[in-house]
N, C-alpha and C positions, 0 to 999 in steps of 0.2 A: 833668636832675635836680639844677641846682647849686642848693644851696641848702638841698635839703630836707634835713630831722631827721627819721631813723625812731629812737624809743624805743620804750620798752617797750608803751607804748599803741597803736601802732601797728605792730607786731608781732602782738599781738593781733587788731588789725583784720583786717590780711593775712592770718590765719589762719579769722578769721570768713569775709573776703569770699572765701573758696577752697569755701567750701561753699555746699550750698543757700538754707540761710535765711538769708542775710546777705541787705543792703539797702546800698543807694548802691555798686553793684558796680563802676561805671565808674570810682571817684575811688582809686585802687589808692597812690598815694603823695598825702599831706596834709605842709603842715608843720606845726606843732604849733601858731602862732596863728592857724593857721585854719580849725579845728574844735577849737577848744578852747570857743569860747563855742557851736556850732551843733550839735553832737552832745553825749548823753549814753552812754556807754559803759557796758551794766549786765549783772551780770553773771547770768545766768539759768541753771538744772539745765538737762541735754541732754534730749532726745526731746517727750514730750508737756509740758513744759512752753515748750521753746523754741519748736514748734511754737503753742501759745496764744498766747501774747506777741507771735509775731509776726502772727499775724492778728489779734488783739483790742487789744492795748496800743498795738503801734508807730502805729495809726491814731490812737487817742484822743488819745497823747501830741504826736502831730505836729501834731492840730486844736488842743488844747490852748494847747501853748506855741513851736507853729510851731518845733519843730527835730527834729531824729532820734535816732532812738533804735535805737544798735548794739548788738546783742544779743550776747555772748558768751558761748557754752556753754561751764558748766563745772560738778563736784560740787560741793558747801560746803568740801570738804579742801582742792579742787586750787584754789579762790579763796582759802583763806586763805595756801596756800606760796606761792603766785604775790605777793600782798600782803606776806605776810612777808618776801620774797626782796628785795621793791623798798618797803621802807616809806615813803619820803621819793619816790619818784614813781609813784604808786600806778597799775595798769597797768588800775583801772575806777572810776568814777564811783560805781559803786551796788553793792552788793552784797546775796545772796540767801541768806540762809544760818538755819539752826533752833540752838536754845538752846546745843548742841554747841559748834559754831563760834563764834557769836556773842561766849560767855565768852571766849576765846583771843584775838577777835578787841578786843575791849574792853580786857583786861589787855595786849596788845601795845599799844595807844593808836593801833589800826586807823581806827577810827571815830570820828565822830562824836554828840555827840547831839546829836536834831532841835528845830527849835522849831517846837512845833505851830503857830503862829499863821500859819505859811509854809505849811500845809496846810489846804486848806478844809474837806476832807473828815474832816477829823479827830476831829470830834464826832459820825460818822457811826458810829464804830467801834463795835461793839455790845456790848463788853465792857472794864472799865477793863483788863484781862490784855491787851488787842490795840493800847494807847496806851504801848507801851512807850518810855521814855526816847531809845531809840537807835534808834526805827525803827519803823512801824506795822505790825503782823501784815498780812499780806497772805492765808491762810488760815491753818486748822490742822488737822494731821494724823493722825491718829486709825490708832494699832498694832494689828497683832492678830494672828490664823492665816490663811490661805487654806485653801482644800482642794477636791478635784475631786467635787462629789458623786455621780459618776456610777462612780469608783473606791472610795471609801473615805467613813465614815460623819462627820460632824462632830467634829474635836475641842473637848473643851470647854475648854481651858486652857494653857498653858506645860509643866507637871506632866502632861499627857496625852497630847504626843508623844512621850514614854517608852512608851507604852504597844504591847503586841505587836499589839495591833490597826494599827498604822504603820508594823510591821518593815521594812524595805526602801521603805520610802516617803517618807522626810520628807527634806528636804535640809537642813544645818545650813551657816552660815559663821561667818566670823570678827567681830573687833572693828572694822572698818573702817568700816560704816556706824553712821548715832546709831541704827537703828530696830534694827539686832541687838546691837547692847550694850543696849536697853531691854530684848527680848527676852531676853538672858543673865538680864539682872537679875531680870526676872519667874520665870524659870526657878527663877533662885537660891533666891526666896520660896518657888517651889511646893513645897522640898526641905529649908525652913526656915531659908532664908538672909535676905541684906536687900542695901538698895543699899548698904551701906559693906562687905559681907561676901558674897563670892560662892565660899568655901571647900566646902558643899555643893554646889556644882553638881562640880565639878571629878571625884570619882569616879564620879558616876551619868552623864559624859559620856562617861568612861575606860570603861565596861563596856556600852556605849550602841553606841560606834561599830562595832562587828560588827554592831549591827542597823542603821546608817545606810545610805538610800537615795544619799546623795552629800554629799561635802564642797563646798559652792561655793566661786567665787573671791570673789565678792561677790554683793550683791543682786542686779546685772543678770544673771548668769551663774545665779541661782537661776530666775529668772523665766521664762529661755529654757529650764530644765530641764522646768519646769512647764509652759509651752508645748508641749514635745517630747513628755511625757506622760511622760519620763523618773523623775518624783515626785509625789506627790499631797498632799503638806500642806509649808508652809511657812509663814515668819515673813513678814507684808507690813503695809503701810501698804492704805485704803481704796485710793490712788491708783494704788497695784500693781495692786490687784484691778480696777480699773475699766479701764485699761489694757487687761489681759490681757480681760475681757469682752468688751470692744470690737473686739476684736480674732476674735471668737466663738471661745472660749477656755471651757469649763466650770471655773465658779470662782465661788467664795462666800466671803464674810468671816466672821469670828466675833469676837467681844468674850469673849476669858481669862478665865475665872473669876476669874483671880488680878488682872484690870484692864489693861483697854488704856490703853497711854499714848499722851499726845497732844504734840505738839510745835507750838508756830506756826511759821508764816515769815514772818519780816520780812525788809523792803528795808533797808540801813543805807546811810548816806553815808559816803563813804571821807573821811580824816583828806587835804587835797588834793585835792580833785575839783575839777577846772579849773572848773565853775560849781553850785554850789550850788544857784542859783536853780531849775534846771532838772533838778535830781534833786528841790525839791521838788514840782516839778511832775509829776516821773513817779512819785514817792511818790502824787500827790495821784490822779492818772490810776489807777494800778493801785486803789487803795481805792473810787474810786466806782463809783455801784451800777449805773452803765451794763456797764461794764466785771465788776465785780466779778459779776452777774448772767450773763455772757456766758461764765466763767471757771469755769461751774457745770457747761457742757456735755462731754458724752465727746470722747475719753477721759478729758480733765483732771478734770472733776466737782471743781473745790476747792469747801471749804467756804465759804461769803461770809462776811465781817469784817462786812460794812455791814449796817446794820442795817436799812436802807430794803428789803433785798433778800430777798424771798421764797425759802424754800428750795425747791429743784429736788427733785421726787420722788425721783430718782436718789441725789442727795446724801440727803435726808431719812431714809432706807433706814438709812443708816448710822450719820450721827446728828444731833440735833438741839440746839439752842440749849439747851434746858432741859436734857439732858446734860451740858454744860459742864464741870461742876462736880464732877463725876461719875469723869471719864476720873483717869488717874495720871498727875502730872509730877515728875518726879527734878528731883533739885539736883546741876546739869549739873556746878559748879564741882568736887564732890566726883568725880564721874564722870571730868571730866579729869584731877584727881592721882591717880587707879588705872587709867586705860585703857591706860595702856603696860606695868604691871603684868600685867594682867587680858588683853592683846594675848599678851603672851609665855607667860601660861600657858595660853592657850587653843591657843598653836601647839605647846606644848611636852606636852600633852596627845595632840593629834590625832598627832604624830608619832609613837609610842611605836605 
């Protein structure tokens, strides 16, 4: 072993190549010029979306631009501390992350912005919202309720899982994920709050929690409630629900009265990614419509960016192109200077 450099990137690796879905399992120590130009290191959400990537992307990418693509699971949060922790030797190549992160990620000087002309596919994207500066929407995510309809009748809104028709049944969590601080916020409106003011929500939650079904620890731990049959309505993305479907799981989506919000995801290039060239290339891979069409399939069902690419019944259900325009997007920047706020009063609430 004399010789080799384990950094931070390759720490990662080791930690990928100890699980299943890692690839190039035999090459367990690299030194750093030499996968520096032959691998791109990116970093991907765990379960159904690691799972896609690795059967649809890592193929395209490698026919593409003949190198590999090391996938490393992780949330949008624990990509940005890991990033923040090592800003000057960035510990991936690519990063995966919705408007949340992204700001944080931008005002640290994380990232890059792309030049499209490095992306073929880039005129492919079927909305100018999806040709972001920093990164091409890879899909977009669309918020809403779930609910079991075989327990409990549809809610229609944010403002109607108060209702006693849900007593013991709805699980709430905290500020942790971006899809339940949208969820907060919608709430807030239904109680005649807004996104700079979520002072209404705060006592109708205080006199709420005697009728909650459970406090989660996060969304994954909601999901598995919902699984278990332990609750019947909760806060999800389409992706949740399609997940758990798939899983044959009774579960239905709903669009709030009070407006589902939608998030992209974009790829970003990290500020030091040992080769540019080759994240524009797995930018360019994940956006077309081979791929992108492929991406449409259960559990994952994303929404496709490319506009060459028919939507999938599945997906369509949910929602469609001409919707677009339709869904709510907050302004993330204000979201982040009160989430540490809004984190502490929502724990300082549930305590009590």
């Amino acid at each position: 072993m004399a010789g080799m450099e384990v950094n931070r990137r390759e720490l990662i690796r080791l930690g990928l190549l100890a699980g299943a879905g890692s690839i190039a399992g035999s090459a367990l120590l690299r030194t750093t010029d030499a996968f520096a130009a032959s691998e791109v290191i990116a970093a991907i959400f765990p379960g159904s979306w690691e799972d896609a990537f690795q059967k649809v992307v890592s193929p395209a990418f490698k026919e593409a631009a003949g190198s590999d693509l090391v996938l490393s699971p992780a949330l949008a949060s624990d990509q940005l501390g890991k990033m923040m922790a090592s800003p000057t030797s960035p510990p991936y190549d690519a990063l995966l992350m919705s408007p949340g992160q992204s700001a944080i990620a931008i005002e640290n000087n994380l990232i890059e912005k792309v030049d499209p002309s490095q992306i073929p596919n880039w005129g492919e994207l079927s909305d100018p919202s999806f040709q972001n500066e920093w990164g091409p929407a890879v899909t977009i995510q669309l918020d809403g309720l779930a609910y079991n309809p075989q327990k409990v009748r549809a809610p229609k809104g944010y403002g109607d899982l108060f209702s006693p028709d849900f007593f013991g049944r709805v699980a709430f969590t905290g500020f942790k994920s971006n899809s339940a601080v949208m969820a907060w916020i919608q709430t807030a409106k239904a109680f005649g709050g807004s996104e700079q003011n979520l002072d209404p929500l705060w006592p109708k939650l205080k006199d709420y929690l005697q009728h909650v079904g459970a406090i989660a620890n996060d969304m994954n731990h909601q999901q598995s409630l919902f699984q278990q049959g332990e609750i019947d309505v909760m806060i999800a993305s389409t992706g949740n629900v399609a997940r758990l479907k798939s899983l044959g799981v009774p579960i239905e989506f709903v669009v709030p009265e009070e407006g589902a919000p939608a998030t992209p995801v974009n790829i970003h290039l990290t500020k030091g990614a040992k080769d540019p060239k080759a994240v524009y290339a797995y930018m360019d891979a994940v956006i077309s419509a081979k791929v992108q069409d492929a991406l449409q399939a259960a559990p994952l069902n994303n929404f496709p960016t490319n506009k060459s690419v028919a939507l999938a019944p599945d997906v369509a259900k949910y929602m469609t192109r001409e919707q677009l325009a339709s869904f709510v997007y907050l302004d993330w920047k204000n979201i982040n200077a009160r989430r540490a706020e809004w984190t502490a009063k929502f724990d300082e609430v549930v305590r009590q």
